[in-house]
N, C-alpha and C positions, 0 to 999 in steps of 0.2 A: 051521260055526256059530260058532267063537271068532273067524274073519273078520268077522261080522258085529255081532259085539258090539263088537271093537275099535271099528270103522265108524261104530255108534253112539255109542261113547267117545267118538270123536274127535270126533262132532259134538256131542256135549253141551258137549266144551270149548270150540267156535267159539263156540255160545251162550254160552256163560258167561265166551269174552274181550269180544264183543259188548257184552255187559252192562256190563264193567267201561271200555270205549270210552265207552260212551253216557255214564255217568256223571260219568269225567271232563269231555266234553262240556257237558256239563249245566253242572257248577257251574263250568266256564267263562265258558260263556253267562250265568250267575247273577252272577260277579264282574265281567264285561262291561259287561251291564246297568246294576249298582248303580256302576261307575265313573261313566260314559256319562251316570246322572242326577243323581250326585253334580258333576260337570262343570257339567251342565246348571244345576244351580240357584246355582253357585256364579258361572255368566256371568251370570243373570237377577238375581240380588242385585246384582254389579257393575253392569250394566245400568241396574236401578233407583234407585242410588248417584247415579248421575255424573245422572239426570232428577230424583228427588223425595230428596231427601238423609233430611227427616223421615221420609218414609212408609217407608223402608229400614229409617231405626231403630227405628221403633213394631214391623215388622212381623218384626223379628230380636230384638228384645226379649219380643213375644207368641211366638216359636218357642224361645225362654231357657226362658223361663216354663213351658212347655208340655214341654218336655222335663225343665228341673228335678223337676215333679210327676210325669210317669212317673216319674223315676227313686226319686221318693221314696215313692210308692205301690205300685209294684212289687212283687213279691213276688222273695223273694233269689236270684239264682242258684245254681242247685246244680251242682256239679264232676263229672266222673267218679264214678261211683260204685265202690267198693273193697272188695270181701269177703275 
C-alpha cells in the first residue's frame, strides 16, 4: 500500500513539474508575441514615414495623445502588497 502512494506522489509531482513547464511556456509565448508586434508596428510607422511623412506624424501624435490621457486618467499602480 505505501508502493502505491509513493506511485501516486510521484505522479502528483509530474503534474505539478507539467504546470510549472506550461507556464514558463506561456509567458514565453506572451513576450514573443508582444516583441513580434511591437516589431511589427515599429516596420509599418517606418513604412508609413518614408510614403506619407504628414499622415506618420498626425497619426504618432493622436497615439501621444492617447497614451498621455491613459496615463493620466488611470488609476495608480499598486506595488506588492506587504504585511
Amino acid at each position: 500500500m505505501e508502493r502505491l502512494l509513493q506511485y501516486l506522489d510521484d505522479l502528483d509531482d509530474l503534474y505539478g513539474m507539467i504546470g510549472l513547464i506550461a507556464e514558463r511556456l506561456r509567458r514565453f509565448t506572451l513576450a514573443l508575441f508582444s516583441c513580434l508586434t511591437l516589431g511589427a508596428g515599429a516596420l509599418a510607422g517606418a513604412w508609413l514615414a518614408t510614403l506619407h511623412a504628414p499622415i506618420a506624424l498626425a497619426t504618432s501624435i493622436l497615439l501621444f495623445v492617447t497614451l498621455l490621457y491613459r496615463a493620466v486618467t488611470a488609476p495608480p499602480a499598486r506595488g506588492p502588497q506587504t504585511a
